[in-house]
C-alpha positions in Angstrom: 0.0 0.0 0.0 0.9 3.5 -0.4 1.4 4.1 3.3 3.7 1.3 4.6 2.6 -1.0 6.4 4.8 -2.0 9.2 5.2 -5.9 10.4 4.3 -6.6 13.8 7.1 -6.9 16.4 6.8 -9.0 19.2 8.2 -7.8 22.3 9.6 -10.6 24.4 8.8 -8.8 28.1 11.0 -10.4 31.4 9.1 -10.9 33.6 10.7 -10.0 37.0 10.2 -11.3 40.3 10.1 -8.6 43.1 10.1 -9.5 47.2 6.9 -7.8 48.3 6.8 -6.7 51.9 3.3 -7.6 53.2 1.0 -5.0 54.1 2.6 -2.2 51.8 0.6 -0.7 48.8 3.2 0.2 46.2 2.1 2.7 43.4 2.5 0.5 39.9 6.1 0.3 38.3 7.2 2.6 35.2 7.3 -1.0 33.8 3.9 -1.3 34.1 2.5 1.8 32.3 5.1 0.8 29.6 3.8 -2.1 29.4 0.3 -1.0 29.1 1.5 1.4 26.4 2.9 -1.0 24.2 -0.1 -3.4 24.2 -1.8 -1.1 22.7 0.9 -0.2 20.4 1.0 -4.1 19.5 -2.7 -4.0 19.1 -2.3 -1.1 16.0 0.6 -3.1 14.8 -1.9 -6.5 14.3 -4.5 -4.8 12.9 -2.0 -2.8 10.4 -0.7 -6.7 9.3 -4.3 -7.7 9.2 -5.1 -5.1 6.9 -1.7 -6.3 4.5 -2.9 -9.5 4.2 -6.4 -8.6 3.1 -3.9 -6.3 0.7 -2.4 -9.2 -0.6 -5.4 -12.0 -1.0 -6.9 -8.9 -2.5 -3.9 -8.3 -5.1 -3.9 -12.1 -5.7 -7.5 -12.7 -6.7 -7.9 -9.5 -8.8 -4.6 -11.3 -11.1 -6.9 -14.2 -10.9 -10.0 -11.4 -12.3 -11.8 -12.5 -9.2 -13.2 -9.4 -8.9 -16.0 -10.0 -6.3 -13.5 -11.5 -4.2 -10.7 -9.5 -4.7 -13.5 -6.1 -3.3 -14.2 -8.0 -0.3 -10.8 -8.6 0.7 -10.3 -5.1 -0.1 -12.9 -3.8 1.6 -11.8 -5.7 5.2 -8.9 -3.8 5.0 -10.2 -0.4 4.2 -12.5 -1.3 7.7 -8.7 -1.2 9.0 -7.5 1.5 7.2 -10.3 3.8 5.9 -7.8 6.5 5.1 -5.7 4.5 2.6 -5.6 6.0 -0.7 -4.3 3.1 -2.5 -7.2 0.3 -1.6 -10.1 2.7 -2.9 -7.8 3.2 -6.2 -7.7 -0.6 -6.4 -11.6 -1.2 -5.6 -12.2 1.2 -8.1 -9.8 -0.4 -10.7 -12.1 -3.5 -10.4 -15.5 -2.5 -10.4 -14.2 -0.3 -13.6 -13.1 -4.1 -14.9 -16.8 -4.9 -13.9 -18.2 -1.8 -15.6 -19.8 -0.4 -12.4 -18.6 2.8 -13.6 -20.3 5.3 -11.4 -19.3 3.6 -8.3 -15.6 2.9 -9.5 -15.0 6.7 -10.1 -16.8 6.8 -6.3 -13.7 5.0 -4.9 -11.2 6.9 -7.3 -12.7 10.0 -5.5 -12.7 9.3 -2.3 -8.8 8.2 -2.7 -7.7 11.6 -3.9 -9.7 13.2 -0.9 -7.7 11.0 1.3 -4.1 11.8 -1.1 -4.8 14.8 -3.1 -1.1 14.1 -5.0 -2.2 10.5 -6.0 -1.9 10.8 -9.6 -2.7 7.6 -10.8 -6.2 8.3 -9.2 -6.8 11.5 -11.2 -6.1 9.3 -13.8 -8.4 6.6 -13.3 -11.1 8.9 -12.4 -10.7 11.2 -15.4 -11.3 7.9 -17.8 -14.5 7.0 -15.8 -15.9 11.3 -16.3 -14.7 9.9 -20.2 -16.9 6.7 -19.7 -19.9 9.3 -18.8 -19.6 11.5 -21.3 -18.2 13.9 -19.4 -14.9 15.0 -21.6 -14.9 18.7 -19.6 -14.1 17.0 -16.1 -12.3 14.0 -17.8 -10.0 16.6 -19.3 -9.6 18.5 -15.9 -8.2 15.5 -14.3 -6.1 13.8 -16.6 -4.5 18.1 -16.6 -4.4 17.2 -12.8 -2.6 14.0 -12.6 0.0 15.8 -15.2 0.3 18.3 -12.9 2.4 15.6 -10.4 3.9 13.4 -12.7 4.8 15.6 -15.9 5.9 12.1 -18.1 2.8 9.9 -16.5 2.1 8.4 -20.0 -1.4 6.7 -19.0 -2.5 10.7 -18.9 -0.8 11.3 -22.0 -2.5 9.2 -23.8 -5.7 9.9 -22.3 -5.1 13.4 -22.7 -4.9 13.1 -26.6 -8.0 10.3 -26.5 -10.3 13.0 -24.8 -9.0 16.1 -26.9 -9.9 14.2 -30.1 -13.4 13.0 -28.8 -14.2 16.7 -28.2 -12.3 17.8 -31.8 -14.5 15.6 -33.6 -11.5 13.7 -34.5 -12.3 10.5 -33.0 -16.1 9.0 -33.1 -17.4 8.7 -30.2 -19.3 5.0 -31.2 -16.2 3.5 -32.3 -14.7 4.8 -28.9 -17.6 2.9 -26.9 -17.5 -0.2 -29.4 -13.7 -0.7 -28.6 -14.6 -0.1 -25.4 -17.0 -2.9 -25.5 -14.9 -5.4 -27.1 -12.1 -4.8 -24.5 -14.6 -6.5 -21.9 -15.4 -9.2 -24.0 -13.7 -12.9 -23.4 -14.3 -14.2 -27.1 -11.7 -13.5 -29.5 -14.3 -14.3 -31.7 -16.5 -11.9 -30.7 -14.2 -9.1 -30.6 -13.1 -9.4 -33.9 -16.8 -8.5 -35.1 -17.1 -5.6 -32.9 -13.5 -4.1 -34.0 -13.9 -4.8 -37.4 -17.3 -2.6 -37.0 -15.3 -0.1 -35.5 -12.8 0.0 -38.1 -15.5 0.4 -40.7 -16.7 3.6 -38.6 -13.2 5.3 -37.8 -10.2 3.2 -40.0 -7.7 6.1 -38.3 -8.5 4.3 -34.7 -4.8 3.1 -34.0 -6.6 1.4 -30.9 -9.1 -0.8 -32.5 -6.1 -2.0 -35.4 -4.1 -3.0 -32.3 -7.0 -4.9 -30.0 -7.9 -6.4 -33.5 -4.6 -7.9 -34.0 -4.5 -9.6 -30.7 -8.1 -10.7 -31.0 -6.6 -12.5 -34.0 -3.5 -13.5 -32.6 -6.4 -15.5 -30.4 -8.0 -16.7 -33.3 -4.8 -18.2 -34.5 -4.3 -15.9 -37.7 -1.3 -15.1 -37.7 -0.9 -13.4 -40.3 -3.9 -11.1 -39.7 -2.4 -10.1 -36.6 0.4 -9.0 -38.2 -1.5 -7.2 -40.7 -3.0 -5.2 -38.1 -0.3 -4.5 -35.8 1.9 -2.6 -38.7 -1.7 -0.6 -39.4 -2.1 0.0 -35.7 1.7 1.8 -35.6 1.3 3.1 -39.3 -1.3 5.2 -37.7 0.8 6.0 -34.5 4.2 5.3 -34.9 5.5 5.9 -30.7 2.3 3.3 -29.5 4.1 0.9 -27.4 1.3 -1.3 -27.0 1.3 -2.0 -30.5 4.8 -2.0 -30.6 5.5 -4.5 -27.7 2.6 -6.6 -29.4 4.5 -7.0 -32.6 7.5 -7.7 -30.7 5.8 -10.7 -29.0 4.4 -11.8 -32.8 8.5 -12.1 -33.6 9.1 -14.1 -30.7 6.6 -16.4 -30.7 8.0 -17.1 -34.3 11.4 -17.1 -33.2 13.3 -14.0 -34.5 14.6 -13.3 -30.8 16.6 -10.5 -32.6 14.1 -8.8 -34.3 11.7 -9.0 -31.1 14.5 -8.1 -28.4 14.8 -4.4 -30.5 10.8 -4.3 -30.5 11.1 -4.6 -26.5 13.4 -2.3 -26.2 11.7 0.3 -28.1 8.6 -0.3 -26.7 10.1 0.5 -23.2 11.9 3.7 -24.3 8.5 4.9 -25.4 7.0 3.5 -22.0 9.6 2.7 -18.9 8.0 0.7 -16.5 5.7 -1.3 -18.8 6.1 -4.9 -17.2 4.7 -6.9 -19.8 7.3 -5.4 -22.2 10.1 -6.4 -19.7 8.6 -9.6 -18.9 8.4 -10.4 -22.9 12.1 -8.8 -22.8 13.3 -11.0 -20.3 11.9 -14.3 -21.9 13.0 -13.4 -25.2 17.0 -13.0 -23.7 16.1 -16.4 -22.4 15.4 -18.0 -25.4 18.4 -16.4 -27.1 20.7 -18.1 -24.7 21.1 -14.7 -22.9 20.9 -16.1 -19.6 22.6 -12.9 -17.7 20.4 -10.2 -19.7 17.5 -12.1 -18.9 17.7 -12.8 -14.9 18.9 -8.3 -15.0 15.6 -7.8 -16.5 13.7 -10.0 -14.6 14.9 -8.4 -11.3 14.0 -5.3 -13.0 10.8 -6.2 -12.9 10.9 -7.4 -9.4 11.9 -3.9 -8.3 9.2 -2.6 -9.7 6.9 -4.7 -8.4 7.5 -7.3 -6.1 4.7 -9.9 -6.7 5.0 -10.0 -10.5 4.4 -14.0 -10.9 6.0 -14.2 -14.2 9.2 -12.6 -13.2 9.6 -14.5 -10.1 8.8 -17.8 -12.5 11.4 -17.5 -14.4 14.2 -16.1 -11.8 13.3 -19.5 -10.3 13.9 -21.5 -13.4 17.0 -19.6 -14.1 
């Protein structure tokens, strides 16, 4: 979480054996009040690991897009710590998943009142106001998240998204058809609905991108392809697109060709894990065991319970 959460420490108290004299009253020892002191002390201390835990089995089943679960663990520790900033950003990130919109830019809110520099938050709540229909406030916050993280590229990106729905430059149906497709589970499905979209808006850079990982799914190759060099035709610095293609090359195994894709794709956006992670496999495969295990605790650093990074650190 944001705020650290410090481990509980378990005092080991002596206790000492003192000759009383019968009949005399003594007022209690310093010890004593100490003592007292601490327990409560102790108490906090549980309740703060408590709260981590439900963190954690939180974290775990939202990877696992358990989202009803991962909200309830959630929501134990925010009864914990109701001032934490980051466990309302991560509710929020999964009712958005859920498309409980209204209520996800609720919990995006009610973190920045509780961490007005939170940027990611201004973020996420700006793309819900986007959801709404709302591009005045949407713009206003993605302009506030800049305001305390000047490279954020999320914003960035969501800046230009919002300024070309209100230019007329992008429709707004294709906008909410991609927008569909991204929650759908069938390749299948999502290859009607972008293919639509494409049909509305063929400058999209988006939709040519989601479409050539829906057909990656769909086992057409060559489609996806197809798609990817359309997506980055139309945007040239979209490191999506450009990590995608990257992972096309090393699934056919041109390592080479897909290591400088990886690369690129991070320059244009620094801590994309997936990028790394492909990165890191990809030195892997191309008998670059050293390159690979300096990526991989690259991606460790950057966050700690990344599953695929510590998989492969362990097969190393």
């Amino acid at each position: 979480m944001k705020k650290a959460i410090v481990g509980l420490i378990i005092l080991l108290l002596a206790a000492s054996c003192a000759r009383m004299k019968p009949a005399v009253k003594e007022e209690p020892a310093a010890a004593e009040k100490i003592s007292a002191e601490e327990a409560a002390k102790m108490e906090q201390e549980l309740k703060k690991q408590e709260a981590e835990k439900y963190f954690s089995e939180g974290v775990e089943s939202y990877r696992q897009e358990n989202d009803s679960l991962a909200q309830s663990y959630w929501r134990k520790a925010v009864e914990i710590l109701p001032d934490d900033a980051e466990l309302h950003n991560f509710i929020g990130l999964s009712l958005h998943r859920q498309g409980r919109i209204k209520m996800a830019l609720n919990e995006f809110e009610t973190a920045l009142e509780n961490d007005p520099t939170y940027y990611e938050a201004y973020n996420n709540a700006g793309y819900m106001w986007l959801l709404l229909n709302n591009y005045d406030r949407a713009k206003a916050a993605f302009k506030q998240s800049l305001t305390y993280s000047a490279d954020y590229q999320p914003a960035l990106k969501n800046m230009k998204l919002v300024e070309s729905l209100i230019k007329g430059k992008l429709s707004k149906e294709a906008f909410n058809l991609t927008e569909r497709a991204a929650k759908s589970y069938d390749s299948a499905t999502q290859v009607k609905i972008l293919k639509d979209v494409i049909k509305i808006d063929s400058t999209y850079a988006k939709a040519h991108n989601n479409l050539a990982v829906a057909y990656y799914y769909e086992d057409k190759i060559d489609s996806a392809f197809f798609f990817l060099n359309k997506a980055l035709g139309l945007q040239k610095d979209y490191p999506e697109a450009v990590n995608n293609l990257g992972y096309l090359f090393k699934a056919a195994g041109k390592y080479d060709q897909a290591i400088k894709l990886f690369l690129k794709a991070l320059a244009l956006k620094p801590k994309y894990i997936s990028a790394f992670n492909n990165l890191g496999e990809t030195y892997f495969l191309n008998g670059d065991q050293a390159n690979a295990k300096r990526v991989f605790d690259t991606v460790t650093g950057l966050d700690p319970g990344n599953e695929t990074a510590k998989m492969w650190l362990e097969k190393m």
